[in-house]
N, C-alpha and C positions, 0 to 999 in steps of 0.2 A: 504494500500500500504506500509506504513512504517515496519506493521508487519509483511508482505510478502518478502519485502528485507533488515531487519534491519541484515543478519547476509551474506549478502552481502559485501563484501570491496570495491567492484566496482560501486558498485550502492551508491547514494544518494538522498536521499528524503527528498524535501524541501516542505515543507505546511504553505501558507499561510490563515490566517485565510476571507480574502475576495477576490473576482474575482478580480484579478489585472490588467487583460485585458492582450492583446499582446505582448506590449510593456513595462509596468510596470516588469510584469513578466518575461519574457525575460531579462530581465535587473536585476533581482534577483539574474535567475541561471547563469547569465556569469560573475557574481559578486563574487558569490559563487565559479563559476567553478577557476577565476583566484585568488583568494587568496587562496585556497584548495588544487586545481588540478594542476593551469600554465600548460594548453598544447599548443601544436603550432598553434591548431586551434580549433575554437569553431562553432559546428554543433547545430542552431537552426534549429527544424523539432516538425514538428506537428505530433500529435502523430497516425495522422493517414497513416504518408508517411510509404512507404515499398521501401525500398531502396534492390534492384534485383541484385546487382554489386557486386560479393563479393570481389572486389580490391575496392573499395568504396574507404577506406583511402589511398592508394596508387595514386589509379585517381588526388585525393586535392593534394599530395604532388607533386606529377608529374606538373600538372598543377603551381602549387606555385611557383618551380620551373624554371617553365617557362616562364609566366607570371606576377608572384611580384603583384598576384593580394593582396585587402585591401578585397574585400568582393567578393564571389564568390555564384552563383545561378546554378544550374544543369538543368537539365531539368526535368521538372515536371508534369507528365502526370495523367490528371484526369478522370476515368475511368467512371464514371458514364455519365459525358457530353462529353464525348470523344473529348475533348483537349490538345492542349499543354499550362499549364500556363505560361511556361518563355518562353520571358521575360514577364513581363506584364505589361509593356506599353514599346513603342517605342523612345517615344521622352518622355522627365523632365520636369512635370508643372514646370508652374515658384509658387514663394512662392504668390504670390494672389491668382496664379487660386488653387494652393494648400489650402489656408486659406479661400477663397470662398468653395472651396468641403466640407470640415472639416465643416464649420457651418451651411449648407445645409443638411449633414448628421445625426450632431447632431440633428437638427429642426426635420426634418422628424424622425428620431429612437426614439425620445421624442413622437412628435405627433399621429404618426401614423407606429408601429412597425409590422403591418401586409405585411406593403410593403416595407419590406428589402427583402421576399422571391418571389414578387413579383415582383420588380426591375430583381431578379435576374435571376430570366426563362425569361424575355424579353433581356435580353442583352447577353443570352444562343449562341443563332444564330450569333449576331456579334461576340464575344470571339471567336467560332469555324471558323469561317473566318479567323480574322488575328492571331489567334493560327498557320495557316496550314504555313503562310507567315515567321512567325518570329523565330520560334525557331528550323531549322533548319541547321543555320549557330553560329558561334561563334562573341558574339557581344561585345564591351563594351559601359558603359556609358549609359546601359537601367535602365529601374525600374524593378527589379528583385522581385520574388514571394516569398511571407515570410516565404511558406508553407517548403524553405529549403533554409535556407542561414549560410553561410561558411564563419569565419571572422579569418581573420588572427591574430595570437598573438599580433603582431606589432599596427594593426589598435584598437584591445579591449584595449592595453597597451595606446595607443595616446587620447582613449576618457575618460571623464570620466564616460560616458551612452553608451550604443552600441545602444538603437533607442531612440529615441525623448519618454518622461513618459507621455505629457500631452495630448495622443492619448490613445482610448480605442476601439478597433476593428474597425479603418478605414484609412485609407490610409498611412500607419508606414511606405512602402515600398515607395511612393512618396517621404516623405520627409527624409527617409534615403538615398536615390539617390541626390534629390536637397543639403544635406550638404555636402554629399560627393563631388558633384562637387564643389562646391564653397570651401572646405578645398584644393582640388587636390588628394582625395581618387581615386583609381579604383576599378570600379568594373566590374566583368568579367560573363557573360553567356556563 
């Protein structure tokens, strides 16, 4: 990758030498982006999103605009289980039921890692339930889907981490809602 866009100006390529999970990583490139780059807004996207909108950055600024959101989630539609992910979830654990999930998860991904993909065709059917429910109005103050979130200059400036580092592929977006609330961040769907 590096020597595919090293004559690039627009592209940067950052390689770290082990999986740094979600949230480590994430917390690299908007490290990087804002000592390098400073833009107004910082677009974590997985890199499997395809973004169809081509005012895409118009849409954020229009919105920002309007709203003075801190972190912003779009809608995010996943094609294979034909969902809407955002928001993804409706109501903000509190930090127990958050720190109960986290060492549940970890337990089981340690024990028994066959059934991380099994968990996840069983809860296939409910996702596509309240998918149909939630994310066709404009919400604030959900748990917004990691798979594409939008942070304001102001909000990456105010932190000194954009997600929590001592997560590794599970629940970043729980407890990036639960700080926000409790700082008086918003966040916008």
């Amino acid at each position: 990758i590096s020597e595919k866009y090293k004559k690039e100006r627009n592209i940067s390529v950052i390689l770290n030498c082990v999986n740094e999970g979600f949230s480590r990583g994430n917390n690299i490139g908007c490290e990087y982006a804002k000592e390098w780059i400073n833009p107004d807004f910082y677009i974590v996207l997985n890199n499997d999103v395809v973004i169809e909108q081509l005012d895409f950055c118009n849409r954020i600024r229009k919105e920002y605009e309007e709203y003075k959101f801190d972190v912003l989630g779009p809608d995010v539609y996943n094609k294979s289980l034909d969902i809407h992910q955002n928001p993804l979830m409706e109501t903000v654990p509190t930090l127990k039921e958050v720190s109960r999930t986290i060492l549940f998860n970890q337990i089981i991904y340690n024990l028994y890692p066959i059934s991380v993909p099994v968990m996840y065709f069983l809860k296939r059917r409910e996702k596509r339930i309240k998918s149909i429910k939630l994310y066709k109005h404009r919400q604030e103050g959900v748990v917004l889907q990691g798979a594409c979130l939008i942070f304001s200059k102001k909000y990456v400036n105010d932190k000194k981490k954009v997600f929590y580092p001592e997560t590794f592929l599970y629940y970043e977006e729980a407890l990036l809602q639960l700080w926000n609330n409790m700082h008086g961040y918003k966040s916008v769907y």
